[in-house]
matplotlib code that plots the C-alpha trace (Angstrom):
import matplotlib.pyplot as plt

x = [52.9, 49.7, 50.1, 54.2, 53.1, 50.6, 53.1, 55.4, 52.7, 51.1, 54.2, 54.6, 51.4, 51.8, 55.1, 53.3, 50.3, 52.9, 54.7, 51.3, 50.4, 51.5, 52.7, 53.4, 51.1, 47.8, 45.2, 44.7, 41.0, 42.4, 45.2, 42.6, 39.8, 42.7, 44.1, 40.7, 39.7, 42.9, 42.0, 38.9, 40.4, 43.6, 42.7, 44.9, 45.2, 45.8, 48.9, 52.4, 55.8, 56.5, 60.0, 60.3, 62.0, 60.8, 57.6, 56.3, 54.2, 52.3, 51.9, 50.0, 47.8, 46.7, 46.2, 48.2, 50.1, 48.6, 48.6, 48.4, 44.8, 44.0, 44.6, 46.6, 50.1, 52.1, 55.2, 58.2, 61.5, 64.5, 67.6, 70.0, 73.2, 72.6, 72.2, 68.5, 66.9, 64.3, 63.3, 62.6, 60.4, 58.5, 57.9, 56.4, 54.5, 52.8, 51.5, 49.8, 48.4, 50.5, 52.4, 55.4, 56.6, 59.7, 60.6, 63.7, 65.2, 68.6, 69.7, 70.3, 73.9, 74.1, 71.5, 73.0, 71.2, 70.7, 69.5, 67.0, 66.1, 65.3, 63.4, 61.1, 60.8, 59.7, 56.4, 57.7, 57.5, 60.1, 60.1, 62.6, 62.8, 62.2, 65.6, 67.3, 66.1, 67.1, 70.5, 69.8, 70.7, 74.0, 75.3, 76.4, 72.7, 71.5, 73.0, 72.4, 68.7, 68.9, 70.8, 67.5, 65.2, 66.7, 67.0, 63.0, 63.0, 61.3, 57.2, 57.1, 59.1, 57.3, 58.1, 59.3, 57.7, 58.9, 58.8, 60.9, 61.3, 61.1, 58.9, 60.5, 58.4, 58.1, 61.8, 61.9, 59.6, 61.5, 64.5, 62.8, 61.3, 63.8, 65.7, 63.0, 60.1, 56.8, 55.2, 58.1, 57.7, 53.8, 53.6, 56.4, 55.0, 51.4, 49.6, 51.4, 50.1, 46.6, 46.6, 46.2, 42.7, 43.5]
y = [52.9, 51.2, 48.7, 47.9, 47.4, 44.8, 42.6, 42.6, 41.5, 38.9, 37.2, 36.6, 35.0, 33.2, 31.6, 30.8, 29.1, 27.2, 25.9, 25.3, 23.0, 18.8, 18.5, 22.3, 22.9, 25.1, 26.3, 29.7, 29.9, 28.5, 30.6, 33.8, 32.8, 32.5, 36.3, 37.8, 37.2, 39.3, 42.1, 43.9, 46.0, 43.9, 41.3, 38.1, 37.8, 34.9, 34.1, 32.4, 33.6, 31.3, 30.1, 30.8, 28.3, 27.2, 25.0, 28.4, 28.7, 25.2, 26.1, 29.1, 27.5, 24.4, 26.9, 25.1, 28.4, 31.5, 34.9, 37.5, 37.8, 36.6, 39.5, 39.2, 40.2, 37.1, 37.4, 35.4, 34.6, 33.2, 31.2, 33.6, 32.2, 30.9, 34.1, 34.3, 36.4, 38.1, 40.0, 37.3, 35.8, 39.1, 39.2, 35.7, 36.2, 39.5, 37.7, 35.2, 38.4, 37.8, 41.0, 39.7, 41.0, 40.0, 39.1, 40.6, 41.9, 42.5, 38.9, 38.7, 39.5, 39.2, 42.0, 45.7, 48.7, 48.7, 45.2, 45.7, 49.3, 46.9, 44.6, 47.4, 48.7, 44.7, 45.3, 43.7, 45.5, 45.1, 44.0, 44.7, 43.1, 44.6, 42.6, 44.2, 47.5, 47.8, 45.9, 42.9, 40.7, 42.3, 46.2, 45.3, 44.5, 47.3, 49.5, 47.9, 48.0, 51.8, 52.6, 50.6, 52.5, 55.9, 55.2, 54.8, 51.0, 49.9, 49.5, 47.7, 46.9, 43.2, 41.2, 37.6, 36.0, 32.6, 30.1, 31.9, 35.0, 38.3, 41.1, 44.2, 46.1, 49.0, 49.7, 49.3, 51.9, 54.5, 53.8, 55.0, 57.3, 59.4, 58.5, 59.5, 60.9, 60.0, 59.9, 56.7, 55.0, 55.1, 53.8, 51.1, 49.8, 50.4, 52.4, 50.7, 47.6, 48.6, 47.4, 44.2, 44.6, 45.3]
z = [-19.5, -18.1, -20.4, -20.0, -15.9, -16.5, -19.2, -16.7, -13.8, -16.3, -17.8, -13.8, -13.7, -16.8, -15.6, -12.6, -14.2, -16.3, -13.2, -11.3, -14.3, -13.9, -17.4, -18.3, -20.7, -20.6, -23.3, -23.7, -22.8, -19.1, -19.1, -20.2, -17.8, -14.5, -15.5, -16.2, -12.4, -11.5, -14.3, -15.1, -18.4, -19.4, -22.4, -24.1, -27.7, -29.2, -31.9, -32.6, -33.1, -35.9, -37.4, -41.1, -43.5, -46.6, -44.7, -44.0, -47.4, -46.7, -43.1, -44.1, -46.8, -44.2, -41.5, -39.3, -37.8, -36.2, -37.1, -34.8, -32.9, -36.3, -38.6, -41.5, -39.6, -38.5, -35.9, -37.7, -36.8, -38.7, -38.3, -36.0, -37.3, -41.3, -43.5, -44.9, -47.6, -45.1, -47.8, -50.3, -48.1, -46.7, -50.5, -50.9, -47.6, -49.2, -52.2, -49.5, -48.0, -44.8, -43.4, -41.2, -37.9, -37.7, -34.1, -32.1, -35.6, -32.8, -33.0, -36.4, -36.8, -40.4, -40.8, -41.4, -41.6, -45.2, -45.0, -42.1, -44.9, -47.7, -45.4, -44.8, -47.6, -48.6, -46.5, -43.3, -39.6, -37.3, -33.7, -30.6, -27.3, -24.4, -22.8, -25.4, -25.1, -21.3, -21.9, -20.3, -23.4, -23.5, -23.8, -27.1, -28.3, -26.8, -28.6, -31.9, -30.7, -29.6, -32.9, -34.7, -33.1, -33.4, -36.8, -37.4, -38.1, -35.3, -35.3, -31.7, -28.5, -27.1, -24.6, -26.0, -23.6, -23.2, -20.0, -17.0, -19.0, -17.6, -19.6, -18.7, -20.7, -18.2, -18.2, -21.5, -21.8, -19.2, -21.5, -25.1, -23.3, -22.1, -24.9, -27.9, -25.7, -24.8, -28.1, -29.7, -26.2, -26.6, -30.3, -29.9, -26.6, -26.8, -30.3, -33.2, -31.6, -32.3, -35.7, -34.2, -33.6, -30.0]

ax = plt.figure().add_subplot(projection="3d")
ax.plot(x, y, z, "-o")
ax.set_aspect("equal")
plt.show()
């Protein structure tokens, strides 16, 4: 829960920082070194959410995306609307040691259950947003998320952080928790994320 309260404090600050900036853009070490002053305990990792077409395999090789806090797990996302073999390319991402997240797995309508199964079963962990999770990407999509996450197919609720976005990690967490308990709220959230090498 600790956590949850400070993403939705930081990705306040961040948005402030971004707006403070002339041209709206800040490296990470400035970004880090402004939010440590605030937080004695809290810590930044470094990585991309990266869009996955068929570039993706010479990105990799020239090192010219980021994995996650540099492990070997990479947070990808696909086209929303064009149907794509996510689990082809979980596959080919496997053999180049990579181990995709795949981001907000909700907005991918031509996924079904089976399909998100299979994706799984490819290697791939899945990722929710917390918007999604509270409803306020739609009631519609939050019951697909619910549904996901009842089901056992979700390894972790983030935020999606993106300019002017809102976290709401913490009432994401409220939600799974008194849906699933404290235990699913904990590991999505917070423990799964430890693999990270957070």
């Amino acid at each position: 829960k600790k956590l949850s309260q400070y993403a939705d404090k930081l990705s306040e600050e961040v948005n402030f920082l971004i707006s403070e900036e002339q041209n709206g853009s800040l490296s990470f070490e400035h970004v880090k070194s402004t939010l440590a002053e605030d937080s004695e305990n809290e810590k930044l990792y470094l990585g991309e959410e990266v869009f996955c077409d068929d570039n993706i395999y010479e990105l990799i090789k020239n090192k010219q995306v980021l994995s996650l806090n540099g492990t070997n797990y990479m947070l990808i996302e696909f086209d929303y609307f064009n149907y794509c073999d996510i689990s082809d390319y979980v596959y080919n991402l496997k053999t180049l040691g990579i181990t995709p997240v795949i981001a907000h797995i909700e907005r991918y309508n031509y996924l079904d259950v089976e399909t998100l199964l299979e994706i799984k079963l490819s290697g791939a962990l899945i990722q929710v947003n917390a918007l999604s999770v509270t409803g306020e990407s739609g009631k519609k999509v939050q019951k697909k998320v619910l549904a996901t996450i009842k089901s056992g197919l979700v390894d972790f609720i983030a935020t999606d952080i993106h300019y002017k976005r809102k976290a709401s990690l913490e009432k994401a967490y409220k939600i799974v928790q008194k849906k699933f308990g404290t235990e699913v709220a904990d590991n999505l959230i917070e423990k799964n994320a430890r693999i990270f090498n957070i």
